[in-house]
C-alpha positions as CSV (number, residue, x, y, z in Angstrom):
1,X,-32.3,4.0,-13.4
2,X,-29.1,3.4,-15.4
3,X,-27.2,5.8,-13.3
4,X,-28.6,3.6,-10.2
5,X,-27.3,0.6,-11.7
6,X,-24.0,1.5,-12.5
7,X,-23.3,2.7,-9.3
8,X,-24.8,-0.8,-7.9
9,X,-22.6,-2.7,-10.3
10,X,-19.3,-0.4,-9.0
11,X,-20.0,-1.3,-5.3
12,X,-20.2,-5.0,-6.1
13,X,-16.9,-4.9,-8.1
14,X,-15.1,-3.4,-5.3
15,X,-16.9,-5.8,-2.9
16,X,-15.7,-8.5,-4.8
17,X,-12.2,-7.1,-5.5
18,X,-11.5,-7.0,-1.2
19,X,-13.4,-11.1,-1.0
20,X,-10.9,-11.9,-3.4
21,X,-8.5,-11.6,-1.2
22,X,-9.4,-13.2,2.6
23,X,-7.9,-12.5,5.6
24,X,-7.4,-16.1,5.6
25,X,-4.9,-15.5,3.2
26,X,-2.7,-13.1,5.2
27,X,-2.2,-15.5,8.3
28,X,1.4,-14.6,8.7
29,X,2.2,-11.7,11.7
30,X,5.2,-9.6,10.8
31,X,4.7,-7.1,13.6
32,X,1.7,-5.9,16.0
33,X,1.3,-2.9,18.1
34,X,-1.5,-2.2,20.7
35,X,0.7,0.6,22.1
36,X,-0.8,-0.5,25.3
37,X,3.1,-0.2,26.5
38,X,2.4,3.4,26.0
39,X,5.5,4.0,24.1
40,X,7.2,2.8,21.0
41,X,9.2,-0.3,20.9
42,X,12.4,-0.9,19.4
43,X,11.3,-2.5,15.8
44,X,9.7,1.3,15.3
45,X,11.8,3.6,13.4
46,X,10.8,7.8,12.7
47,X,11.2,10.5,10.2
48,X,10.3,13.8,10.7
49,X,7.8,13.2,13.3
50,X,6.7,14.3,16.5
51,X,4.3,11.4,17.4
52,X,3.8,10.0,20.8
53,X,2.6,6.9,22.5
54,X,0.1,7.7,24.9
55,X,-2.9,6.5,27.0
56,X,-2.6,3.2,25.0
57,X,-2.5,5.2,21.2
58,X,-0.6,6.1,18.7
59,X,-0.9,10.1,18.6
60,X,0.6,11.2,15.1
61,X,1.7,14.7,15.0
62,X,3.4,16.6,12.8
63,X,5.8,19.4,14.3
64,X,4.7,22.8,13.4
65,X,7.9,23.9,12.0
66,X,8.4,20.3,9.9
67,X,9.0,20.8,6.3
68,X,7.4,17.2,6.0
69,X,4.6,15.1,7.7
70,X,5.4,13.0,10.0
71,X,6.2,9.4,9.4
72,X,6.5,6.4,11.7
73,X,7.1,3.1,10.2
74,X,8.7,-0.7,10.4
75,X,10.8,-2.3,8.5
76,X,11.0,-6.3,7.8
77,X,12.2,-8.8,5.0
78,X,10.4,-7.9,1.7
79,X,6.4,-9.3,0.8
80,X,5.3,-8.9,-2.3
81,X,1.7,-9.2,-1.1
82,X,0.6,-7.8,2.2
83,X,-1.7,-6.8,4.8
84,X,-1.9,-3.7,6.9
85,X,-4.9,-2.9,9.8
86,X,-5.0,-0.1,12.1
87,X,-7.8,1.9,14.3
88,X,-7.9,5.3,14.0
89,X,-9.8,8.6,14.4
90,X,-9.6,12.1,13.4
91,X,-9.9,14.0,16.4
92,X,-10.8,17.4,15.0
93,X,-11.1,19.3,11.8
94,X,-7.3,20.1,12.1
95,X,-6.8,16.2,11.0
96,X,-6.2,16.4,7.2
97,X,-5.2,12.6,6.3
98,X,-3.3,9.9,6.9
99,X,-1.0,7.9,4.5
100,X,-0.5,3.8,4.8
101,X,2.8,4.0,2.4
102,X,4.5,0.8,1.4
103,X,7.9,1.2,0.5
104,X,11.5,-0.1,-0.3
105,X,14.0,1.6,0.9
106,X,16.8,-0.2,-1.7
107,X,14.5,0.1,-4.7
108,X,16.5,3.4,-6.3
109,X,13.8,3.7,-9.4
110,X,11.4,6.0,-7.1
111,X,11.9,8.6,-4.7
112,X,12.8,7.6,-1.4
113,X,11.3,3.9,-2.2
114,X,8.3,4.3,-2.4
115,X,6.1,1.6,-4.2
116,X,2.4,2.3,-3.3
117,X,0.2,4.4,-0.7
118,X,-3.4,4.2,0.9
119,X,-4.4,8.0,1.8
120,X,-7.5,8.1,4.1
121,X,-9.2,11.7,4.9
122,X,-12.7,12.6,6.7
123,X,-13.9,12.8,2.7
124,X,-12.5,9.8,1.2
125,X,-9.8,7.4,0.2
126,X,-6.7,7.4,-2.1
127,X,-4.8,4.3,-3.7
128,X,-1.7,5.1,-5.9
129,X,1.0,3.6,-7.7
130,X,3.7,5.4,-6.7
131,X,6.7,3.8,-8.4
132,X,5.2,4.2,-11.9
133,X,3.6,7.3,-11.1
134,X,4.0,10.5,-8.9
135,X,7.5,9.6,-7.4
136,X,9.2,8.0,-10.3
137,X,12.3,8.8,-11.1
138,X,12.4,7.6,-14.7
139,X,12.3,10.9,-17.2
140,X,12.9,13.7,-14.2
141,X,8.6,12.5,-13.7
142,X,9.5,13.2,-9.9
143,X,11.8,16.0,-10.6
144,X,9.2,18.2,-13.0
145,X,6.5,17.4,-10.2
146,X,8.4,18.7,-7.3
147,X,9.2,22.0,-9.6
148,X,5.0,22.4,-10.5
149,X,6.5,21.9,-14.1
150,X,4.6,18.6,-15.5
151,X,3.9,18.6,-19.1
152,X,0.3,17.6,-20.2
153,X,1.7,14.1,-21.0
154,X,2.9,13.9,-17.6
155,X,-0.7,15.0,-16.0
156,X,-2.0,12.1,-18.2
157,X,0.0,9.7,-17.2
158,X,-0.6,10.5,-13.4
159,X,-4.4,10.6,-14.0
160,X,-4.5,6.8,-14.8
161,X,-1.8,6.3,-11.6
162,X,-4.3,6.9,-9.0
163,X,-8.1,6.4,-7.7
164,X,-9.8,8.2,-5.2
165,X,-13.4,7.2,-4.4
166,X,-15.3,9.0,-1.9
167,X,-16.3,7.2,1.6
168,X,-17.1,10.4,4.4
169,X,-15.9,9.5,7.8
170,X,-17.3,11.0,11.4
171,X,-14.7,13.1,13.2
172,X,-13.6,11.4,17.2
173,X,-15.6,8.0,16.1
174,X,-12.9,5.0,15.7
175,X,-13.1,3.0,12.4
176,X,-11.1,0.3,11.4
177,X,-9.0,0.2,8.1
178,X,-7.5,-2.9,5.9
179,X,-5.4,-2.2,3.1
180,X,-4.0,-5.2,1.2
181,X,-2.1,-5.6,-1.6
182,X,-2.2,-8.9,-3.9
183,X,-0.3,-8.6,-6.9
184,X,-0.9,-5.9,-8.9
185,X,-4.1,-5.3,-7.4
186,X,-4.4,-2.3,-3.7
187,X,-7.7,-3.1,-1.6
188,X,-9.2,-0.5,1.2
189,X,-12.0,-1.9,3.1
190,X,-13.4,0.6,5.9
191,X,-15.2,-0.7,9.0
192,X,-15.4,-4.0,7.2
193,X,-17.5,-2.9,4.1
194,X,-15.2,-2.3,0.7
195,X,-14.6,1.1,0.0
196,X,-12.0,1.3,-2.5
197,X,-9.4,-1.1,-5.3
198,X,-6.8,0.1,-7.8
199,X,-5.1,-2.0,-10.3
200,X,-1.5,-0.6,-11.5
201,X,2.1,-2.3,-11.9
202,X,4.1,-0.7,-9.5
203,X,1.9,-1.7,-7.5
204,X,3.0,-5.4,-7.8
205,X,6.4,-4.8,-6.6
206,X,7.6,-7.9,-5.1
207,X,9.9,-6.9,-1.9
208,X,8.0,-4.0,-0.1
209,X,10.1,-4.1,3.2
210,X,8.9,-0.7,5.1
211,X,5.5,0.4,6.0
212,X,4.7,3.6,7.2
213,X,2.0,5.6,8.7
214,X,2.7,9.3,8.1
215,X,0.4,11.9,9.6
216,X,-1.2,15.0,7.9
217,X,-1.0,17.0,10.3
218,X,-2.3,16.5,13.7
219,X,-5.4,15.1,15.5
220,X,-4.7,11.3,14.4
221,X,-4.8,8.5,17.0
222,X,-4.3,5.0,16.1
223,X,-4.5,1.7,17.5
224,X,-4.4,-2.0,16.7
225,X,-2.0,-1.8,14.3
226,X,-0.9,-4.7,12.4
227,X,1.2,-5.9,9.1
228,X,0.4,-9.2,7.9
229,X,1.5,-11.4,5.1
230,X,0.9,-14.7,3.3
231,X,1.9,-17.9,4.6
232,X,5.0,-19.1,3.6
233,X,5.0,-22.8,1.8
């Protein structure tokens, strides 16, 4: 019974973590993509990646010989708080995950910018601080990571950095993901239902300016994809 009620009393916290936040609030468009051009248009930029526009989706792929996933992303003037939707399916059990990163690109305190990440697989969901956590460059944190070197203070540190909550996903059926950020505070809601909230500082960065979809590895369509923000006073 107590077990029951605990995980009752989870759900509603997330549930009310994602209501805290309406969509209401994001009314601003900074970019939208139905891909129904069937190819990318100018504002998108590419790292790495292979992915193609085709038959009205986004089809992320990663090239077999890439040393890094694929990444296909925008960049606009810096929000502190934002919204991010897109479609997608996994088309086959070669689909590992996909990452919704939000980044800045002349923030120099964290690898390569990054701020915060969503991380969606067929098991589950992700949200991480990444500019106080796994890609911070403060103390070589980054540096010992990428070497398999972290110290037992480090591992604790990147324990409280990250949540992952598990939400299974059917392979080929679409499902629609909302990440938002609002302060401090990262959201996931899956399909409209609240899946997922993590609370860190990095995560309250105030001029993310790049987000990113990166592919892990292949067999990722996505569609619908939007970046919204609050309206401006």
């Amino acid at each position: 019974m107590k077990a029951t009620m605990s995980i009752l009393a989870a759900v509603a916290l997330v549930a009310l973590a994602v209501s805290a936040c309406p969509a209401a609030e994001y009314g601003r468009t900074i970019f939208a993509d139905d891909f129904s051009s069937n190819a990318f248009g100018p504002r998108w930029a590419h790292y790495k990646s292979s992915s193609v526009v085709k038959d009205g989706v986004l089809v992320g792929i990663t090239a077999a010989d890439s040393d890094h996933a694929a990444v296909d992303n925008i960049r606009f003037d810096g929000e502190r708080d934002l919204e991010v939707a897109v479609k997608f399916r996994f088309t086959s059990d070669k689909a590992q995950s996909f990452n919704v990163w939000f980044d800045d690109k002349t923030y120099k305190g964290s690898h390569a910018g990054h701020i915060c990440q969503a991380t969606i697989s067929p098991k589950g969901v992700s949200l991480a601080d990444a500019k106080t956590g796994g890609f911070t460059l403060e103390g070589g944190l980054y540096e010992r990571k990428k070497a398999k070197q972290l110290t037992d203070a480090d591992k604790k540190l990147l324990a409280g950095k990250a949540k992952w909550t598990t939400s299974p996903l059917s392979l080929k059926e679409w499902h629609t993901l909302v990440v938002r950020t609002a302060g401090d505070e990262m959201t996931a809601a899956i399909d409209g239902k609240p899946v997922a909230s993590f609370s860190s500082p990095g995560i309250g960065h105030p001029t993310k300016s790049l987000v990113s979809l990166t592919t892990n590895l292949v067999d990722i369509e996505y569609d619908d994809f939007s970046i919204k923000a609050a309206a401006k006073p």
